[in-house]
C-alpha positions in Angstrom: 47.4 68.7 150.5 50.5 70.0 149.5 52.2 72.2 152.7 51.8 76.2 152.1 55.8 76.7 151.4 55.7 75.0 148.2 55.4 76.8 144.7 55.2 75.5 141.6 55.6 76.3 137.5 54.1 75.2 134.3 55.0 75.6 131.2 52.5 74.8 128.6 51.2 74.8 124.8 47.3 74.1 123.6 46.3 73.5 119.9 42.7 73.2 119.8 39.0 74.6 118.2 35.8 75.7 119.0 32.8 73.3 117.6 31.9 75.4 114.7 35.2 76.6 113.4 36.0 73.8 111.4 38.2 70.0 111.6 41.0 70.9 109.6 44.4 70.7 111.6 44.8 74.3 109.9 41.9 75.3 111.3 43.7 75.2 114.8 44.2 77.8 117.2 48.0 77.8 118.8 48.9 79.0 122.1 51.4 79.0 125.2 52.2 80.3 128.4 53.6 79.9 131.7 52.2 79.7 135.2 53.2 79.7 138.7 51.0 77.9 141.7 50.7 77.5 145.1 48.6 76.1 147.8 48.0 78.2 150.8 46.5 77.2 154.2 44.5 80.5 156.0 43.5 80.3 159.4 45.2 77.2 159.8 42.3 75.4 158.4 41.1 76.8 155.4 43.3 75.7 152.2 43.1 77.8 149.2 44.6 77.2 145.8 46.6 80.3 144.1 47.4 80.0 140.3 49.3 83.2 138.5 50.1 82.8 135.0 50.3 84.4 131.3 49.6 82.8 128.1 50.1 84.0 124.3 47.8 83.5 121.2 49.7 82.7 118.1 47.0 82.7 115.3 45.7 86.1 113.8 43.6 87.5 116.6 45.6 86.1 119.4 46.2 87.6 122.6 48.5 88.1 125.4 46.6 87.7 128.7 48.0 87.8 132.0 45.4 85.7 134.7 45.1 85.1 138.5 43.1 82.1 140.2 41.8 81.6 143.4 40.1 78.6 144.4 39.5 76.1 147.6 40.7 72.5 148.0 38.6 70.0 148.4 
């Protein structure tokens, strides 16, 4: 387990499709966004994964969405 005072970023890009939409590489979707993450320790005991990011849709019906995880190691 990583120790609680680290943070770290992502940048990131995803091409992909859903099963029905076609095989075509135009038939893609595009996106990209960044993140940041941490891993926090409550209680001492109890570590807890935090994930903050943002991510944009290229294609025609794309969207900006903004996104917060929280999770547990294990």
């Amino acid at each position: 387990m990583a120790p609680p005072h680290q943070l770290h970023g992502t940048i990131f890009y995803s091409a992909g499709n859903a099963w029905e939409q076609g095989n075509q590489i135009d038939d893609l979707s595009h996106s990209a966004g960044v993140e940041i993450n941490t891993k926090l320790v409550l209680g001492y005991f109890i570590p807890l994964n935090l994930r903050l990011g943002f991510a944009h849709g290229f294609d025609e019906g794309g969207e900006d969405k903004a996104y917060l995880e929280v999770g547990f190691t294990f």
